[in-house]
TIVO-2410 file (N, C-alpha, C; in nm, 3 decimals):
# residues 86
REC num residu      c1      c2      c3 atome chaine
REC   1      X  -9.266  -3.984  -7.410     N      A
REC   1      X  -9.134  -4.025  -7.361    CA      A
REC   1      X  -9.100  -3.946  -7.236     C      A
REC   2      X  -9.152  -3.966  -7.142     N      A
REC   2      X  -9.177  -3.939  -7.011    CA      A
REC   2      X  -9.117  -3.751  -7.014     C      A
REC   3      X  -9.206  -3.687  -7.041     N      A
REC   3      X  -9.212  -3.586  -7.055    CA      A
REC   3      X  -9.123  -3.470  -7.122     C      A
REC   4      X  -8.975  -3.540  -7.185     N      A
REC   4      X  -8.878  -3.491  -7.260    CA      A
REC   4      X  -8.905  -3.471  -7.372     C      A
REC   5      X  -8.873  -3.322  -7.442     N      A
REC   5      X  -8.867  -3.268  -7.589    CA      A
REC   5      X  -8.762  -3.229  -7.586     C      A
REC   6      X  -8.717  -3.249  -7.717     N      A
REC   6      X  -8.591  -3.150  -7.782    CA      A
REC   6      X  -8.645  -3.022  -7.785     C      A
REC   7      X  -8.563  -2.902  -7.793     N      A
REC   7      X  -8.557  -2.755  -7.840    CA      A
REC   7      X  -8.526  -2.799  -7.977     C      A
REC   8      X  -8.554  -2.721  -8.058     N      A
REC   8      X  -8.532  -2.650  -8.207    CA      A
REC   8      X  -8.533  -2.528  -8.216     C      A
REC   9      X  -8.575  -2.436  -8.136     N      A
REC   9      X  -8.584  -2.330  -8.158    CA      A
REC   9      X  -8.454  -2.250  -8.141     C      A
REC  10      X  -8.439  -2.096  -8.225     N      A
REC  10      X  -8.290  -1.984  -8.232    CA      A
REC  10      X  -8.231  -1.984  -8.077     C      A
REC  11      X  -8.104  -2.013  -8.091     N      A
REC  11      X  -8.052  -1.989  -7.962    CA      A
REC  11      X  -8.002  -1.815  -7.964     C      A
REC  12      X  -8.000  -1.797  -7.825     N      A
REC  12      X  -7.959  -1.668  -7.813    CA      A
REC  12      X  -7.805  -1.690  -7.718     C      A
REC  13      X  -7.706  -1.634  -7.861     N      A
REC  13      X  -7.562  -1.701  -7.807    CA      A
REC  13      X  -7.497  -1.594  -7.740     C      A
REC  14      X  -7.563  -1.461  -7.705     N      A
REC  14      X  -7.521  -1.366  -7.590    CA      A
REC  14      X  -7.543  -1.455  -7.458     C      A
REC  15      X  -7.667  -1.484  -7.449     N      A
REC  15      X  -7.733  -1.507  -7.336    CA      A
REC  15      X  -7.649  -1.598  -7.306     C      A
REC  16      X  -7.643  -1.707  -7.361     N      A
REC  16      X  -7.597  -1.858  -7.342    CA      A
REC  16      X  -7.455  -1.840  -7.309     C      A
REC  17      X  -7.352  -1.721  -7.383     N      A
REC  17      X  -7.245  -1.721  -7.329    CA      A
REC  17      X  -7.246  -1.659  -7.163     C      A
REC  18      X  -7.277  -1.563  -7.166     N      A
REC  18      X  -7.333  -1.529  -7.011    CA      A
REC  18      X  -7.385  -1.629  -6.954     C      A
REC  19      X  -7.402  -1.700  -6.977     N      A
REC  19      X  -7.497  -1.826  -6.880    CA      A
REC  19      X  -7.354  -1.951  -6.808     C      A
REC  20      X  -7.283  -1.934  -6.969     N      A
REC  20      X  -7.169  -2.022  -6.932    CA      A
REC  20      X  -7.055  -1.975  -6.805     C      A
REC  21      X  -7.051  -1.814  -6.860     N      A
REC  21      X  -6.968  -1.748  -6.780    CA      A
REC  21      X  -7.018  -1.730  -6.642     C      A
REC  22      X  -7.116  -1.740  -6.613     N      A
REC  22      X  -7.172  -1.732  -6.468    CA      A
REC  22      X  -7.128  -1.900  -6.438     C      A
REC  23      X  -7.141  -1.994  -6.480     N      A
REC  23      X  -7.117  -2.103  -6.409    CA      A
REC  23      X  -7.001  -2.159  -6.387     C      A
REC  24      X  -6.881  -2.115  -6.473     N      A
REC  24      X  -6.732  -2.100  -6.480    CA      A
REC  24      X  -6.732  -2.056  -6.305     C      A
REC  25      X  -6.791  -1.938  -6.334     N      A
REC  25      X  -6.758  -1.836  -6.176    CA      A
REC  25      X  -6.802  -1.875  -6.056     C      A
REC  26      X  -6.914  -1.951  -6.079     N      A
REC  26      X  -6.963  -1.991  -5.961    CA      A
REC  26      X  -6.864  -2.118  -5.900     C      A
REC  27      X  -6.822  -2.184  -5.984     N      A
REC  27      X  -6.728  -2.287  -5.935    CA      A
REC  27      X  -6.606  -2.237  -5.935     C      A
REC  28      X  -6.559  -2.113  -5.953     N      A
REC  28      X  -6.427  -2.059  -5.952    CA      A
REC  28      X  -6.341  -2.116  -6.076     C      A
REC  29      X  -6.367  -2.174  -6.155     N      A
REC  29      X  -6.361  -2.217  -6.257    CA      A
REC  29      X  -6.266  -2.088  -6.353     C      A
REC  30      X  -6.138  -2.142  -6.457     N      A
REC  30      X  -6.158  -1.982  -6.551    CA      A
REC  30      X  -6.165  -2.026  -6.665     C      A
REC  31      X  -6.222  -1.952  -6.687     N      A
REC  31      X  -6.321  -1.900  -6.796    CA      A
REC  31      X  -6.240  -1.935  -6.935     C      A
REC  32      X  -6.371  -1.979  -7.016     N      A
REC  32      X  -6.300  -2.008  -7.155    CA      A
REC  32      X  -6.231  -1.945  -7.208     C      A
REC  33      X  -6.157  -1.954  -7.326     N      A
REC  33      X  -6.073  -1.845  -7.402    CA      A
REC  33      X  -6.110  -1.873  -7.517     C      A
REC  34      X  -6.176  -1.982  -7.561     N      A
REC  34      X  -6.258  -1.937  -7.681    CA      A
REC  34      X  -6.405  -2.082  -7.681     C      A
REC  35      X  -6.505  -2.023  -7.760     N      A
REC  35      X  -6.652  -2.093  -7.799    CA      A
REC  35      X  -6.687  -2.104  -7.913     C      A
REC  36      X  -6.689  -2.255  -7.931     N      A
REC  36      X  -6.729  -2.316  -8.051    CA      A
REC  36      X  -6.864  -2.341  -8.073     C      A
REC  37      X  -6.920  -2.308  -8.186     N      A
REC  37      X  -7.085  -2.340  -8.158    CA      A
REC  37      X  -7.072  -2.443  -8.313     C      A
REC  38      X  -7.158  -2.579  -8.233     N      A
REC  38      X  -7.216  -2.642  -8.339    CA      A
REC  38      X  -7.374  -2.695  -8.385     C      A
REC  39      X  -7.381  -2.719  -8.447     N      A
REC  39      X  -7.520  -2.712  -8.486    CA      A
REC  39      X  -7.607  -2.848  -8.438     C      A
REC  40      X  -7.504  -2.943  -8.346     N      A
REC  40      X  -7.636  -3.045  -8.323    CA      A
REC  40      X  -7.537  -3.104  -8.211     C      A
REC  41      X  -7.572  -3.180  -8.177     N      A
REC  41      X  -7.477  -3.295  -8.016    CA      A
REC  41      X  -7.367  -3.376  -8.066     C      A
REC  42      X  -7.454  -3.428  -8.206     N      A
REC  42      X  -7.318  -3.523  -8.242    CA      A
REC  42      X  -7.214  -3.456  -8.294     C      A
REC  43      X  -7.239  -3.327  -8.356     N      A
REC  43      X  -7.108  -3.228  -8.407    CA      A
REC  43      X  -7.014  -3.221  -8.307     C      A
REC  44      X  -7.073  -3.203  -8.175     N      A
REC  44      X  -7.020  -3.171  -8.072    CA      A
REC  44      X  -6.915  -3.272  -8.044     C      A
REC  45      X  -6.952  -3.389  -8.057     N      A
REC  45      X  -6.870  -3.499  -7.997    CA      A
REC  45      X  -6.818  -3.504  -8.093     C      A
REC  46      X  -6.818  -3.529  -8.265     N      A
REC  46      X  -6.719  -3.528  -8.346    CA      A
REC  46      X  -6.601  -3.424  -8.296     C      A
REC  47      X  -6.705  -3.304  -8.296     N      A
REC  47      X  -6.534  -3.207  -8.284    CA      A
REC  47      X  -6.456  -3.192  -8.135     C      A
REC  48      X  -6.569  -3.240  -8.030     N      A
REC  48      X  -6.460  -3.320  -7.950    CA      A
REC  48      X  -6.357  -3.450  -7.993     C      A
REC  49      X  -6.367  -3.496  -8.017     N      A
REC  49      X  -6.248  -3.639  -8.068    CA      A
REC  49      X  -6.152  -3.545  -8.154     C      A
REC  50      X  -6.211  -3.501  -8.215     N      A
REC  50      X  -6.092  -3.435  -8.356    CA      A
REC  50      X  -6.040  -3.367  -8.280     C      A
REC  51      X  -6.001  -3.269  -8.139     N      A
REC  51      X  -5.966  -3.172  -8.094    CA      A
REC  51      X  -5.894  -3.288  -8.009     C      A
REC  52      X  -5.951  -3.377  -7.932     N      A
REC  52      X  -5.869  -3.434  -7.859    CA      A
REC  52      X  -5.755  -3.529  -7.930     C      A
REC  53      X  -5.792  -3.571  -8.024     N      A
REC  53      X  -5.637  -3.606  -8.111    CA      A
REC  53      X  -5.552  -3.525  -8.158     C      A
REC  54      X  -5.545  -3.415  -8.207     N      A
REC  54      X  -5.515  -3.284  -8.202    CA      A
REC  54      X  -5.406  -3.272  -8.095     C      A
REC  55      X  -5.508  -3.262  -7.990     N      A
REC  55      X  -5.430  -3.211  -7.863    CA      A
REC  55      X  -5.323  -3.379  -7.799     C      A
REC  56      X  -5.339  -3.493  -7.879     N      A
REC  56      X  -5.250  -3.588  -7.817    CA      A
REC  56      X  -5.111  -3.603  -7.937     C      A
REC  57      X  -5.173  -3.554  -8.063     N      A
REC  57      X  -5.074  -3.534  -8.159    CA      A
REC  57      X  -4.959  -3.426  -8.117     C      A
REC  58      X  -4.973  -3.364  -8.061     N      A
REC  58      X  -4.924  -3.220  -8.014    CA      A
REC  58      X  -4.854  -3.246  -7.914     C      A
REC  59      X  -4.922  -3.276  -7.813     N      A
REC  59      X  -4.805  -3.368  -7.670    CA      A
REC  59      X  -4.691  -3.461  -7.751     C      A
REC  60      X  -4.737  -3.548  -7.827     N      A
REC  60      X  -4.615  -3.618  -7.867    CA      A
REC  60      X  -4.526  -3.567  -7.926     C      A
REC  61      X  -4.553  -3.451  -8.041     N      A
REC  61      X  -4.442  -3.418  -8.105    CA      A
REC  61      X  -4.392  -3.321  -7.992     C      A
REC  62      X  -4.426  -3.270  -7.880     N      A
REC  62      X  -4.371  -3.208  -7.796    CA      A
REC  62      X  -4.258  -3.293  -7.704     C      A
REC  63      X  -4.329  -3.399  -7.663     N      A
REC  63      X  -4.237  -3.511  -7.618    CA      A
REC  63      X  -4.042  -3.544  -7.693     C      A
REC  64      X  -4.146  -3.605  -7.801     N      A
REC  64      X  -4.073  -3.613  -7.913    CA      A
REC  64      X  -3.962  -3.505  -7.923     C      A
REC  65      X  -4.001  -3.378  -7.937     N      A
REC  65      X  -3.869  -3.257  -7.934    CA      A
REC  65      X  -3.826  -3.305  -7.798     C      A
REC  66      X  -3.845  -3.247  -7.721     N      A
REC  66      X  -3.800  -3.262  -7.592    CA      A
REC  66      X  -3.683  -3.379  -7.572     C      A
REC  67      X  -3.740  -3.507  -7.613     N      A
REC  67      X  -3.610  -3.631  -7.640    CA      A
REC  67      X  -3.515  -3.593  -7.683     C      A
REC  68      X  -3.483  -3.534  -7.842     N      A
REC  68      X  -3.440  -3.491  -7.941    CA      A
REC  68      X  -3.360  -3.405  -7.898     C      A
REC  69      X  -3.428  -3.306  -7.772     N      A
REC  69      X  -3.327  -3.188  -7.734    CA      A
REC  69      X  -3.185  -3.234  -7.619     C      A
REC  70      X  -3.292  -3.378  -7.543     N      A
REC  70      X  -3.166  -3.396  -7.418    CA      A
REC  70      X  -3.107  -3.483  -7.528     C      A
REC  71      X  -3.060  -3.544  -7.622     N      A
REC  71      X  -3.020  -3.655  -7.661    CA      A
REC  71      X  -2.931  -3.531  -7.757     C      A
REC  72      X  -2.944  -3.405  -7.816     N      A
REC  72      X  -2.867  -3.336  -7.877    CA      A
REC  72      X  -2.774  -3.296  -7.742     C      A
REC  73      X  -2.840  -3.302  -7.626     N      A
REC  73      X  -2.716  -3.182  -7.537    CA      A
REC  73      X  -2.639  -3.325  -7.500     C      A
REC  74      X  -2.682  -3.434  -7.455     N      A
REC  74      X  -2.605  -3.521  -7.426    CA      A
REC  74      X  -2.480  -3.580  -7.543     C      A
REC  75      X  -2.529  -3.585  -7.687     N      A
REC  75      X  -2.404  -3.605  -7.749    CA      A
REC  75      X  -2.297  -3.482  -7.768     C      A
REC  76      X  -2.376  -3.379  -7.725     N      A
REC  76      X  -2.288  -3.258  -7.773    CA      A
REC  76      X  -2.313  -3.224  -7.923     C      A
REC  77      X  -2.284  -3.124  -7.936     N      A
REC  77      X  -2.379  -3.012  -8.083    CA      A
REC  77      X  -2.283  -3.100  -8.213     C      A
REC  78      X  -2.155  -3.086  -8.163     N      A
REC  78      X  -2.038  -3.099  -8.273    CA      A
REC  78      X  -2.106  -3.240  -8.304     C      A
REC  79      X  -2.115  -3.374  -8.243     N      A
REC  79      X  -2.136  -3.476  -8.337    CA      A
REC  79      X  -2.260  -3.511  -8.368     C      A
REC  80      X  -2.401  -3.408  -8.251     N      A
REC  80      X  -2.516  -3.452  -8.296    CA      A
REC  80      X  -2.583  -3.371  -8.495     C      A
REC  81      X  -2.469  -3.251  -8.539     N      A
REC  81      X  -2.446  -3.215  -8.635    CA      A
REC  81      X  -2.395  -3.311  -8.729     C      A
REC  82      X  -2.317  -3.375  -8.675     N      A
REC  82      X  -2.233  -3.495  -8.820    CA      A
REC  82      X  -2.309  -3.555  -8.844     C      A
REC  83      X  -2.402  -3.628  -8.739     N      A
REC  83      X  -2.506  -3.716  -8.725    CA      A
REC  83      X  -2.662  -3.680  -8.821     C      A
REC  84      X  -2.656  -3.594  -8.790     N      A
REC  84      X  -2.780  -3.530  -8.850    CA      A
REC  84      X  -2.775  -3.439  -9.017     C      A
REC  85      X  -2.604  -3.455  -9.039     N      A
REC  85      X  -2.567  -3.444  -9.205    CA      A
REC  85      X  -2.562  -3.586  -9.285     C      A
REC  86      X  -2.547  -3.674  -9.201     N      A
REC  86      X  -2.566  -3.779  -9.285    CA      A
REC  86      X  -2.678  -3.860  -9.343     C      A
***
């Protein structure tokens, strides 16, 4: 298959983080704040999707407050309270 193999063999996850961190730098890039290691490609892309819904679940309920907050200052505290006892 035109000259492509997989690796199987122990990764060395010093090295590899150093490897990452040099290429962050070279593009001026900054640098992770944290590294996930998974054990095969498709893990990878699973726990990409799960992280990126995650991270769109999170915008919304951020959104979501945010509405919640101009729509409390716009009725004013006193009736967005009556409102929110009933």
């Amino acid at each position: 298959m035109g000259g492509h193999r997989a690796f199987y063999g122990p990764i060395d996850c010093a090295v590899t983080v150093e490897a990452v961190h040099r290429l962050y730098d070279t593009h001026k890039l900054p640098q992770p704040s944290l590294t996930i290691w998974m054990d095969s490609s498709l893990g990878c892309i699973y726990a990409a999707a799960v992280i990126g819904q995650l991270g769109e679940q999170l915008r919304e309920q951020f959104v979501n407050q945010l509405r919640r907050d101009q729509l409390r200052e716009q009725l004013g505290h006193q009736l967005w309270y009556r409102l929110a006892g009933q």
